[in-house]
MOPAC internal coordinates of N, CA, C and O (Angstrom, degrees):
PM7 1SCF
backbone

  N    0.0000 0     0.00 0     0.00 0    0    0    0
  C    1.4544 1     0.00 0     0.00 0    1    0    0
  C    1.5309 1   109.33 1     0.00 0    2    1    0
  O    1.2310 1   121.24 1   -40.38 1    3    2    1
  N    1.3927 1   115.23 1   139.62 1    3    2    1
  C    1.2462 1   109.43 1  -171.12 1    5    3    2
  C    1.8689 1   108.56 1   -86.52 1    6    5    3
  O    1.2310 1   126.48 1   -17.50 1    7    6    5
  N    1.4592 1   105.15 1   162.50 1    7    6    5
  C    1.6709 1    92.60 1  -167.86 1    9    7    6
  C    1.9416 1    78.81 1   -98.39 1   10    9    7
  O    1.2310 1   128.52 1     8.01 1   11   10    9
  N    1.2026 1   101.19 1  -171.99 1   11   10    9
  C    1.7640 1   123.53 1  -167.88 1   13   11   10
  C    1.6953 1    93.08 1  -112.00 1   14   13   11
  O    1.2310 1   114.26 1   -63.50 1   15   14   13
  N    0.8276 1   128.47 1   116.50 1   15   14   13
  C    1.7111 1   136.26 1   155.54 1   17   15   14
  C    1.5090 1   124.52 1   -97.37 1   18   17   15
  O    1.2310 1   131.07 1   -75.43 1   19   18   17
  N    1.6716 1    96.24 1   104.57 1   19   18   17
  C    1.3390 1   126.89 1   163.46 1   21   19   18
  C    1.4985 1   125.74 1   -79.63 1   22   21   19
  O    1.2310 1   125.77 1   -60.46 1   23   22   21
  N    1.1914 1   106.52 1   119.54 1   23   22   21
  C    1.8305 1   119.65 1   178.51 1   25   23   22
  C    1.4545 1   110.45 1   -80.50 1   26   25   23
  O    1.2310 1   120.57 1   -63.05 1   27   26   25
  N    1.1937 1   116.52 1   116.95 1   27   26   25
  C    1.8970 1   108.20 1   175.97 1   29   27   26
  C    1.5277 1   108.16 1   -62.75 1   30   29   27
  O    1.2310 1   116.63 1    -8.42 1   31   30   29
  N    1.0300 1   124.01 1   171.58 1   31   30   29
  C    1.3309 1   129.10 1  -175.11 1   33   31   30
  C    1.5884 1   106.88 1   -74.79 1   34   33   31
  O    1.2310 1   117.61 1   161.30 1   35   34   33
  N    0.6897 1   122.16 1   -18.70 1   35   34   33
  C    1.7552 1   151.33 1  -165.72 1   37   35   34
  C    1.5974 1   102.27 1   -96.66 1   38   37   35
  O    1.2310 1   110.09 1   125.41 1   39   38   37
  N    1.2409 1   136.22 1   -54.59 1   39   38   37
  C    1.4946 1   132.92 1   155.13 1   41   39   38
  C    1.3980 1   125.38 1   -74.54 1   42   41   39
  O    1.2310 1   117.79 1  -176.69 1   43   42   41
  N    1.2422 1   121.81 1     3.31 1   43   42   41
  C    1.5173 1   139.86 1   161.41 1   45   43   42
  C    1.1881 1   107.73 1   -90.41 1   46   45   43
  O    1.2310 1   113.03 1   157.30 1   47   46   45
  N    1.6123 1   130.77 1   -22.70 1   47   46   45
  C    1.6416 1   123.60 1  -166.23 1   49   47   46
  C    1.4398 1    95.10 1  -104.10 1   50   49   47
  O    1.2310 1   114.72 1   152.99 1   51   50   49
  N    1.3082 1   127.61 1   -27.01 1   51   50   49
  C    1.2407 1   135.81 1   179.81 1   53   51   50
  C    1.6435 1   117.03 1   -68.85 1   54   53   51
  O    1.2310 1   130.95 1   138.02 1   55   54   53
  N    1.8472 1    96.47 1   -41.98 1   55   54   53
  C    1.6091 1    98.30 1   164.13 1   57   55   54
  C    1.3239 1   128.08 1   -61.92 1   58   57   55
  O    1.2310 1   126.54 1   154.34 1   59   58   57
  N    0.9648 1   105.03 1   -25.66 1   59   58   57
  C    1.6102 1   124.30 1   179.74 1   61   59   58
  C    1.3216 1   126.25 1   -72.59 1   62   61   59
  O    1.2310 1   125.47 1   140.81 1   63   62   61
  N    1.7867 1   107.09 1   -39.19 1   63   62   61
  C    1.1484 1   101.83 1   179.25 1   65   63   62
  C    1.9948 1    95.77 1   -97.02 1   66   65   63
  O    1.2310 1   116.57 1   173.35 1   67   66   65
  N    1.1085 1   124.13 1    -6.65 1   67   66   65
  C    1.6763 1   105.48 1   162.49 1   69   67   66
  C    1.4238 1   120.10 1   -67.02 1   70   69   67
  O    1.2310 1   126.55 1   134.94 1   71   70   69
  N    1.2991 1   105.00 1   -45.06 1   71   70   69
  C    1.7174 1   122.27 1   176.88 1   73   71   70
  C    1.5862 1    99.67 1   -41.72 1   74   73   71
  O    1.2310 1   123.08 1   126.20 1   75   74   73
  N    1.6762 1   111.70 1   -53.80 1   75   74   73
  C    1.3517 1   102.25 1  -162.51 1   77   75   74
  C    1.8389 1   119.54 1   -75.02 1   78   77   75
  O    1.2310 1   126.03 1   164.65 1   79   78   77
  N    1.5150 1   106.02 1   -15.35 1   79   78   77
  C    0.8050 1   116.99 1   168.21 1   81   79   78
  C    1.3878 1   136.00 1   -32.12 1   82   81   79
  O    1.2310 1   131.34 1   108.15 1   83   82   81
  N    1.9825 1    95.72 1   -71.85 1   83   82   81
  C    0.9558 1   136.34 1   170.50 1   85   83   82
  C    1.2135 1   113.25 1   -42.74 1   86   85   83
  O    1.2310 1   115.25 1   108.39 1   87   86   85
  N    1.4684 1   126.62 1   -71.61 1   87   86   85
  C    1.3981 1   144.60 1   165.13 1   89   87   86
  C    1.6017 1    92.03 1   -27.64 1   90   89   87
  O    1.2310 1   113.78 1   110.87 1   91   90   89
  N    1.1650 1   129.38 1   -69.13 1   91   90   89
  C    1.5051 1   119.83 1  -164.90 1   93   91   90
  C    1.4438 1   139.10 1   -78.17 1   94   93   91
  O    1.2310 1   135.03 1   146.45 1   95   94   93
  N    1.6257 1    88.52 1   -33.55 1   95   94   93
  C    1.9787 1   103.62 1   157.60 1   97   95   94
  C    1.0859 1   120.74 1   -94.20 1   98   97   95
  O    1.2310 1   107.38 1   156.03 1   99   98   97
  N    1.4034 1   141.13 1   -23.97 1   99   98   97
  C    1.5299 1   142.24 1  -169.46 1  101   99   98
  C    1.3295 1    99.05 1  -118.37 1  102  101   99
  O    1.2310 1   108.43 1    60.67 1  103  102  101
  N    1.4106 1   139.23 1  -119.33 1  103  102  101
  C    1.3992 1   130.35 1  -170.55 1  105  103  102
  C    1.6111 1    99.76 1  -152.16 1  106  105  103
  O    1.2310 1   124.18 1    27.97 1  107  106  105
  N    1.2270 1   109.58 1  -152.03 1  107  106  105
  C    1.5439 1   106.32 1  -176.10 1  109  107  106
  C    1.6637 1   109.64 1  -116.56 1  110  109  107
  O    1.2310 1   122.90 1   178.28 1  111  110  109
  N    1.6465 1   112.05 1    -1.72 1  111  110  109
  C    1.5824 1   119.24 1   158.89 1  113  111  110
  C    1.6173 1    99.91 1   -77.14 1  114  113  111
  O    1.2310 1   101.60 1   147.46 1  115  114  113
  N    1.4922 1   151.16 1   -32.54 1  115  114  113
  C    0.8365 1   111.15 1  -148.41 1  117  115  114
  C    1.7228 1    88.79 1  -114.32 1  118  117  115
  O    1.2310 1   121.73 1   175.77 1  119  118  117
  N    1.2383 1   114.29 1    -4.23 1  119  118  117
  C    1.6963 1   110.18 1   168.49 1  121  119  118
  C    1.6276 1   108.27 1   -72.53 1  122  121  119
  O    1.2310 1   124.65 1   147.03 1  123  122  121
  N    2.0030 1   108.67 1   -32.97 1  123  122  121
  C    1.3238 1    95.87 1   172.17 1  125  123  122
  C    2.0895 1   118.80 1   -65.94 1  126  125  123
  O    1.2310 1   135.06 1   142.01 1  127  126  125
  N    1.0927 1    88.48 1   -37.99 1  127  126  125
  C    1.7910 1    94.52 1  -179.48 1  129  127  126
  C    1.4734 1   109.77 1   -41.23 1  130  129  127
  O    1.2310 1   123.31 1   144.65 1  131  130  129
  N    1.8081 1   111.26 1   -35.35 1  131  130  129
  C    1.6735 1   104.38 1  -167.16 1  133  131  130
  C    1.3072 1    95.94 1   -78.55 1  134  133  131
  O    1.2310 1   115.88 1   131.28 1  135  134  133
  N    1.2869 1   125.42 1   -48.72 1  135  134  133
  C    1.2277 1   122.47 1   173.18 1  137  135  134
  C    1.3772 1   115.66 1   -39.46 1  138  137  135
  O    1.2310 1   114.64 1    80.28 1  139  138  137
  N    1.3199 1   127.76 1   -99.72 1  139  138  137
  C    1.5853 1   112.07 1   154.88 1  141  139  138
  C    1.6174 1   115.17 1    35.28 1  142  141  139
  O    1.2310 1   134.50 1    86.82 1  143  142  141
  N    1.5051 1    89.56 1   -93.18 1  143  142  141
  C    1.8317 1   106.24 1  -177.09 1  145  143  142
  C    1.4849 1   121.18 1   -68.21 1  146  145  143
  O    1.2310 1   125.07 1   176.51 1  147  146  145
  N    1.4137 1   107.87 1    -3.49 1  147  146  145
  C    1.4670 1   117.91 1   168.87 1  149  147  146
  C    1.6451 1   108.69 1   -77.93 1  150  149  147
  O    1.2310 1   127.81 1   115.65 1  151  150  149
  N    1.2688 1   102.57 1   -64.35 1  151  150  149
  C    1.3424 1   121.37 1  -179.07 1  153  151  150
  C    2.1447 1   106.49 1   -43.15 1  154  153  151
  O    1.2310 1   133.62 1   121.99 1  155  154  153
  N    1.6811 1    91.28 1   -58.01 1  155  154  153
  C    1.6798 1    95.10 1   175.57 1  157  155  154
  C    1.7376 1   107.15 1   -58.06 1  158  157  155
  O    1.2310 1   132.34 1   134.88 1  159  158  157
  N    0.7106 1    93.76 1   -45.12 1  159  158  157
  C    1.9582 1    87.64 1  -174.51 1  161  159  158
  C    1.5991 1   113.27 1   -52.67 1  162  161  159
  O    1.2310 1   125.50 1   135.13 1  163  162  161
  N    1.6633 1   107.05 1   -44.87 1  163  162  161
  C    1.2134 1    99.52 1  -175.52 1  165  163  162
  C    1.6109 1   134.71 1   -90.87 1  166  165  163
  O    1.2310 1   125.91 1  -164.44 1  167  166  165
  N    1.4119 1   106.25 1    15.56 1  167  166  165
  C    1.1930 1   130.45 1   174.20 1  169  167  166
  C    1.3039 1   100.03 1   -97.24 1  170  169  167
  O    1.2310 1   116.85 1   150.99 1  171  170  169
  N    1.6492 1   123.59 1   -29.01 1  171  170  169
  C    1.4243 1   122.76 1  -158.59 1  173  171  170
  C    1.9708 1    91.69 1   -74.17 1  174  173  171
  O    1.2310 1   132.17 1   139.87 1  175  174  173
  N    1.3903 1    94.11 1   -40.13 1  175  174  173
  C    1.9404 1    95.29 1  -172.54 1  177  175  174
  C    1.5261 1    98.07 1   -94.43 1  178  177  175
  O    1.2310 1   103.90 1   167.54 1  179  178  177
  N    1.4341 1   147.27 1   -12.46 1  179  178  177
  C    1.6264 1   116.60 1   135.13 1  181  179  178
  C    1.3001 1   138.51 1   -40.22 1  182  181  179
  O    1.2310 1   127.82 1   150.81 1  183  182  181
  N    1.2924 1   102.55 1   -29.19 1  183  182  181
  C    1.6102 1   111.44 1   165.83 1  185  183  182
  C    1.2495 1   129.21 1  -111.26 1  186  185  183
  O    1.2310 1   113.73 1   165.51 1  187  186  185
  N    1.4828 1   129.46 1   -14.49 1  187  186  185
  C    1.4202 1   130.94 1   162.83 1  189  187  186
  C    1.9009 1   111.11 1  -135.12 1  190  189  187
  O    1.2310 1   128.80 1  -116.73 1  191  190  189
  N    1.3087 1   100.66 1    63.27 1  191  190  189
  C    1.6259 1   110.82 1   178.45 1  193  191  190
  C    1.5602 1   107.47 1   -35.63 1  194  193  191
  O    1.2310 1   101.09 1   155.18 1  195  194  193
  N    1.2792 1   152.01 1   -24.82 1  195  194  193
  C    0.9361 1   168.44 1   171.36 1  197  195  194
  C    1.4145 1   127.10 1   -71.37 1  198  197  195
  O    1.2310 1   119.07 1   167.25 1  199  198  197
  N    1.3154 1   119.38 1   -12.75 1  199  198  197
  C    1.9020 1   129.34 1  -158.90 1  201  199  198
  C    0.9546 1    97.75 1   -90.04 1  202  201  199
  O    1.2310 1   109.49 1   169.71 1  203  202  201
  N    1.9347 1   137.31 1   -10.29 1  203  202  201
  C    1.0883 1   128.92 1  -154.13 1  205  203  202
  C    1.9618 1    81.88 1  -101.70 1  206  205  203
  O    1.2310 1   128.51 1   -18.62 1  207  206  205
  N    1.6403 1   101.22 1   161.38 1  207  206  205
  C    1.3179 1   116.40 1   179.68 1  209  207  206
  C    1.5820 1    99.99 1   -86.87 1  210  209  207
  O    1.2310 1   131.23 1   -21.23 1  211  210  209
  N    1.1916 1    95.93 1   158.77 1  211  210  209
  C    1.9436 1   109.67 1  -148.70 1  213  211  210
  C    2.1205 1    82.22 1  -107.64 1  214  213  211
  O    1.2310 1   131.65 1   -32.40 1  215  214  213
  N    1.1999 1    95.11 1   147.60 1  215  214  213
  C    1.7515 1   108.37 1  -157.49 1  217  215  214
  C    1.3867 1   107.41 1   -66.73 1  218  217  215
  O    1.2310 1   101.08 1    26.36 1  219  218  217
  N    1.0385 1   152.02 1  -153.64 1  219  218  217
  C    1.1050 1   145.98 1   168.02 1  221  219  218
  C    1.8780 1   115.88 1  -119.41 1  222  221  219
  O    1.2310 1   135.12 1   151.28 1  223  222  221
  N    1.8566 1    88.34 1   -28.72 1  223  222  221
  C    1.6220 1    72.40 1  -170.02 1  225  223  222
  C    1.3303 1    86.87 1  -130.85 1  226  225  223
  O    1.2310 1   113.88 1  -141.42 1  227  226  225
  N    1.7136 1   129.18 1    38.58 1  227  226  225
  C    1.6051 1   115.04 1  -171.88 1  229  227  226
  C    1.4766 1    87.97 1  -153.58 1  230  229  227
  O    1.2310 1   107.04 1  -132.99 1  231  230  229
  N    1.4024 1   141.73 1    47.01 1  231  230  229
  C    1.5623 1   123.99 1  -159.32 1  233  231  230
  C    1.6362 1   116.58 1   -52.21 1  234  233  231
  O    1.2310 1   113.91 1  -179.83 1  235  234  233
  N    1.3340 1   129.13 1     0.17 1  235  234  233
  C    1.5064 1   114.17 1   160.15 1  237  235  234
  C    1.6046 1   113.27 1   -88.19 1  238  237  235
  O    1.2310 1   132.18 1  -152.12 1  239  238  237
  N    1.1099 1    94.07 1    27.88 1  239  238  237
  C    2.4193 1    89.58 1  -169.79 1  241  239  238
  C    1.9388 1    80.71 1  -129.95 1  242  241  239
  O    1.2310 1   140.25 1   -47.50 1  243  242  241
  N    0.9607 1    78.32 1   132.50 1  243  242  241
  C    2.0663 1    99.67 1   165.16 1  245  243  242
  C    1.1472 1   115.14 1  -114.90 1  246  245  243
  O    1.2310 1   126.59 1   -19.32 1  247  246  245
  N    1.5851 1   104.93 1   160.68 1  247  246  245
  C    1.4795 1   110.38 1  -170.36 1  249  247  246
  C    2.1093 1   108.50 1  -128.96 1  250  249  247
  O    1.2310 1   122.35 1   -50.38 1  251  250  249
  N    1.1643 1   113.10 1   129.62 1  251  250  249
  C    1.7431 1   110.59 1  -168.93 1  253  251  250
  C    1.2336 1   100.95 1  -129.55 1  254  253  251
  O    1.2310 1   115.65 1   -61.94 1  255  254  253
  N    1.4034 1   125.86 1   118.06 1  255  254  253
  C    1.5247 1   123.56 1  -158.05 1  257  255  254
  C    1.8979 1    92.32 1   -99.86 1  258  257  255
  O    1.2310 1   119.49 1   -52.46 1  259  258  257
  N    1.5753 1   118.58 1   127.54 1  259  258  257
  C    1.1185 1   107.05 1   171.58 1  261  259  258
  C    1.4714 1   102.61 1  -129.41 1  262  261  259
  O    1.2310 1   128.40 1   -45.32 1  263  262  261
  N    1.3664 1   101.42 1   134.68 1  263  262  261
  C    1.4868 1   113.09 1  -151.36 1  265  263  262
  C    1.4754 1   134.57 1  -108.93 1  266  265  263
  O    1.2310 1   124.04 1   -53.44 1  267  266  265
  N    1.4012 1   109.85 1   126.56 1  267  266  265
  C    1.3688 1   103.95 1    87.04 1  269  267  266
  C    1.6913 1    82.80 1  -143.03 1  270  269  267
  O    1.2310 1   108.19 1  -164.20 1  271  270  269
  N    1.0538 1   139.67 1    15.80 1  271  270  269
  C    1.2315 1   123.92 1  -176.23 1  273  271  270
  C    2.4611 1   117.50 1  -165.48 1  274  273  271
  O    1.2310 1   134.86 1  -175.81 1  275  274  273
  N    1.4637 1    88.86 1     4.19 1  275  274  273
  C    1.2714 1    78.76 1   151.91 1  277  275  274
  C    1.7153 1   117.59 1  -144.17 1  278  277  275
  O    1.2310 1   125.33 1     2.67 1  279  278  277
  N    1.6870 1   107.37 1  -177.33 1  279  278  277
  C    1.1774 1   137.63 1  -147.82 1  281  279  278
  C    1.4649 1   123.15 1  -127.79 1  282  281  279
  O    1.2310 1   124.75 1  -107.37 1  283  282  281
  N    1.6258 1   108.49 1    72.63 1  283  282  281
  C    1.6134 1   112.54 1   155.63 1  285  283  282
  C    1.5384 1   112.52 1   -17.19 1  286  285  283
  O    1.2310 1   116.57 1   -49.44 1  287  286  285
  N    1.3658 1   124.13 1   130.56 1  287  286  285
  C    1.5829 1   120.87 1   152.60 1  289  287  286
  C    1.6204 1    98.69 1  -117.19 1  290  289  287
  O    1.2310 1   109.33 1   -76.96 1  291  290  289
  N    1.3202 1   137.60 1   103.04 1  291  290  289
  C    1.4108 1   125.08 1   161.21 1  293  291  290
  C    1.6493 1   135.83 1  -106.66 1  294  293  291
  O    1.2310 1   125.44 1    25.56 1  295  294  293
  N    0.9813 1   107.16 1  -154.44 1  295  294  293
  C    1.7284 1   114.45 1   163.47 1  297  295  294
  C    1.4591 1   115.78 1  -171.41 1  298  297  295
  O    1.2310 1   126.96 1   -37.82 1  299  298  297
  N    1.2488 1   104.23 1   142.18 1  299  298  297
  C    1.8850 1   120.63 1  -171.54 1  301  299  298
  C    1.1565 1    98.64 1   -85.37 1  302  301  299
  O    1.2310 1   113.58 1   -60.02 1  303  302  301
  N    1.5477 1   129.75 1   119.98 1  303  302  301
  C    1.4415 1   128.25 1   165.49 1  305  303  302
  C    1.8474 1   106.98 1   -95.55 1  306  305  303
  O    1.2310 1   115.29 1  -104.91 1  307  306  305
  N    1.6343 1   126.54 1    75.09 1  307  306  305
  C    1.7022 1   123.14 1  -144.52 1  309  307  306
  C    1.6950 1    78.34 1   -50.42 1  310  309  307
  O    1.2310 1   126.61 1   116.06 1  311  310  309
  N    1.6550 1   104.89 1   -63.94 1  311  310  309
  C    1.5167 1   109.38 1  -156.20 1  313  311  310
  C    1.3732 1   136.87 1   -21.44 1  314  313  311
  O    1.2310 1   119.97 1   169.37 1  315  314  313
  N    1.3135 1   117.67 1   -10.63 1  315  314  313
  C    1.5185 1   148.58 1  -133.13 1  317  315  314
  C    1.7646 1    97.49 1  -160.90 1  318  317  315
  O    1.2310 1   120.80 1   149.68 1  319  318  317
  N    1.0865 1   116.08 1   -30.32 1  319  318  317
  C    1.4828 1   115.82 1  -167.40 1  321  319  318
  C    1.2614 1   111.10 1    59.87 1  322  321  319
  O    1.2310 1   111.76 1  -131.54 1  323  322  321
  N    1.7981 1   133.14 1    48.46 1  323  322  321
  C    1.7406 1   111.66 1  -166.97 1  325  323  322
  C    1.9349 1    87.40 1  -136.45 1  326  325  323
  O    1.2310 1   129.84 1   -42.50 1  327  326  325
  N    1.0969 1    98.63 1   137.50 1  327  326  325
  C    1.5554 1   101.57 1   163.68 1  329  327  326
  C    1.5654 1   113.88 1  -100.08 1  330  329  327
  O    1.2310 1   123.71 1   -45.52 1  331  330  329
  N    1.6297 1   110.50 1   134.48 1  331  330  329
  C    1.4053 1    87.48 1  -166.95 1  333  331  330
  C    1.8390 1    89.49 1  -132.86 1  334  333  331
  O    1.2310 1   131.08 1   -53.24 1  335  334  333
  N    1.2440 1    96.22 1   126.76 1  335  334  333
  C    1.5094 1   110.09 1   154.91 1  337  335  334
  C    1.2996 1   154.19 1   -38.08 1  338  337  335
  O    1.2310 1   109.32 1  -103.18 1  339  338  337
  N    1.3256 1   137.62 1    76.82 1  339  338  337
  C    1.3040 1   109.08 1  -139.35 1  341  339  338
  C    1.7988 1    98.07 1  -108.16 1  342  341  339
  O    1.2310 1   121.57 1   150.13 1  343  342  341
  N    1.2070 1   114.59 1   -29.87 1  343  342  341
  C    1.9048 1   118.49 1  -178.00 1  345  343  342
  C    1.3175 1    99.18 1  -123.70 1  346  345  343
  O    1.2310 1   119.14 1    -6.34 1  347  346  345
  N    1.3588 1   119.24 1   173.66 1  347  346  345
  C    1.4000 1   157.23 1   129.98 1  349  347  346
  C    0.7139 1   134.43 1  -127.94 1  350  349  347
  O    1.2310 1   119.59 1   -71.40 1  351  350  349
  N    1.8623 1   118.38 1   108.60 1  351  350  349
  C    1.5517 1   128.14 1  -150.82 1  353  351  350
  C    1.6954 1   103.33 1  -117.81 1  354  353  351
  O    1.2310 1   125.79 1   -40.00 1  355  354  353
  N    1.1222 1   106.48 1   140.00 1  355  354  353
  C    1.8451 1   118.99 1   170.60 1  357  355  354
  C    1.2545 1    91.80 1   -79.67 1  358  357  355
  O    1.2310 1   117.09 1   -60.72 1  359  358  357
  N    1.4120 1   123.14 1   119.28 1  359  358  357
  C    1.2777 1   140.02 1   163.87 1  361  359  358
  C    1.5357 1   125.81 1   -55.79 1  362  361  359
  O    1.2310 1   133.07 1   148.13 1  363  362  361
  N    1.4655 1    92.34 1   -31.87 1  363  362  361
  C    1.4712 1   101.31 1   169.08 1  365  363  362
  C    1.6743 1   128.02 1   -85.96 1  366  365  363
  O    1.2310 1   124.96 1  -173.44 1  367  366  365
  N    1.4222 1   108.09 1     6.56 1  367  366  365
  C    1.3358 1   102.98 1   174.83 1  369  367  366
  C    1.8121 1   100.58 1  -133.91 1  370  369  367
  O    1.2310 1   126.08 1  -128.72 1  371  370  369
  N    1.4892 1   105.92 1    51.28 1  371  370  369
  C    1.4838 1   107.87 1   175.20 1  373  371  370
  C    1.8953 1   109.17 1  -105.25 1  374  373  371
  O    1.2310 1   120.10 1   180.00 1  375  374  373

Protein backbone atom coordinates (compact mmCIF):
# COMPACT_ATOMS: atom_id res chain seq x y z
CA UNK A 1 0.00 0.00 0.00
CA UNK A 2 1.33 3.17 -0.88
CA UNK A 3 1.97 5.68 2.17
CA UNK A 4 0.52 9.57 1.39
CA UNK A 5 3.46 12.23 1.32
CA UNK A 6 3.06 15.38 3.15
CA UNK A 7 5.35 18.54 2.57
CA UNK A 8 5.80 20.71 5.83
CA UNK A 9 5.13 24.14 5.16
CA UNK A 10 8.82 24.75 5.60
CA UNK A 11 9.83 22.27 2.59
CA UNK A 12 7.16 23.88 0.43
CA UNK A 13 8.73 27.49 1.06
CA UNK A 14 12.07 26.16 0.31
CA UNK A 15 10.64 24.61 -2.98
CA UNK A 16 9.49 27.70 -3.89
CA UNK A 17 12.16 29.70 -3.29
CA UNK A 18 14.59 27.07 -5.47
CA UNK A 19 11.93 26.98 -8.22
CA UNK A 20 12.16 30.73 -8.19
CA UNK A 21 15.58 30.71 -8.44
CA UNK A 22 15.83 28.62 -11.20
CA UNK A 23 13.16 30.46 -13.14
CA UNK A 24 15.47 33.53 -12.71
CA UNK A 25 19.13 32.28 -13.09
CA UNK A 26 18.80 29.17 -15.28
CA UNK A 27 15.70 29.07 -17.55
CA UNK A 28 12.31 27.58 -17.24
CA UNK A 29 13.57 23.86 -18.68
CA UNK A 30 15.75 23.52 -15.91
CA UNK A 31 13.22 24.77 -13.02
CA UNK A 32 10.89 22.31 -14.96
CA UNK A 33 13.63 19.35 -14.61
CA UNK A 34 13.65 20.02 -10.61
CA UNK A 35 10.24 19.72 -10.65
CA UNK A 36 10.34 16.58 -12.64
CA UNK A 37 12.75 15.09 -9.93
CA UNK A 38 10.59 16.43 -7.23
CA UNK A 39 7.58 14.85 -8.44
CA UNK A 40 9.94 11.38 -9.18
CA UNK A 41 11.27 11.35 -5.67
CA UNK A 42 8.04 11.60 -4.14
CA UNK A 43 6.37 8.83 -5.72
CA UNK A 44 9.70 6.96 -5.16
CA UNK A 45 8.80 7.26 -1.02
CA UNK A 46 4.86 6.65 -1.76
CA UNK A 47 5.94 3.46 -2.71
CA UNK A 48 9.14 2.57 -0.90
CA UNK A 49 9.03 4.97 2.38
CA UNK A 50 12.19 3.31 3.30
CA UNK A 51 14.75 3.86 0.05
CA UNK A 52 15.84 6.93 1.63
CA UNK A 53 19.34 6.49 3.63
CA UNK A 54 18.71 6.41 7.42
CA UNK A 55 20.53 9.76 9.13
CA UNK A 56 23.48 9.36 10.82
CA UNK A 57 22.91 11.02 14.03
CA UNK A 58 18.85 11.10 14.22
CA UNK A 59 17.71 7.38 13.02
CA UNK A 60 13.91 8.48 12.75
CA UNK A 61 14.88 11.43 9.95
CA UNK A 62 15.82 10.00 6.33
CA UNK A 63 17.75 11.21 3.73
CA UNK A 64 16.56 11.07 -0.51
CA UNK A 65 19.15 12.57 -2.70
CA UNK A 66 17.36 14.35 -5.70
CA UNK A 67 19.69 15.19 -8.21
CA UNK A 68 22.13 16.51 -9.09
CA UNK A 69 22.35 18.74 -6.16
CA UNK A 70 19.55 18.63 -3.60
CA UNK A 71 18.51 16.87 -0.32
CA UNK A 72 15.16 15.34 0.96
CA UNK A 73 15.34 15.31 4.93
CA UNK A 74 12.14 13.15 5.97
CA UNK A 75 10.36 10.77 8.35
CA UNK A 76 8.00 7.60 7.97
CA UNK A 77 4.98 7.94 10.19
CA UNK A 78 4.24 3.50 9.28
CA UNK A 79 1.24 3.92 11.84
CA UNK A 80 -0.52 6.31 9.58
CA UNK A 81 1.28 5.04 6.44
CA UNK A 82 2.41 8.94 5.57
CA UNK A 83 5.94 10.06 4.71
CA UNK A 84 6.39 13.44 5.70
CA UNK A 85 8.85 15.95 4.48
CA UNK A 86 10.30 18.16 6.57
CA UNK A 87 13.49 20.28 4.46
CA UNK A 88 14.98 20.76 1.17
CA UNK A 89 18.57 21.32 1.37
CA UNK A 90 21.18 22.58 -1.50
CA UNK A 91 23.80 20.17 -1.01
CA UNK A 92 26.15 22.52 -2.02
CA UNK A 93 25.81 24.96 0.69
CA UNK A 94 25.95 22.34 3.69
Amino acid sequence: MAHTVIWSEKAQQQINQIINYLYDNWSFEVAGKFTDQLVESSEQLALFPFSGKENEKLNALRELYVKPYHKLYYTVIDGRDEVYILNVIDTRQQ
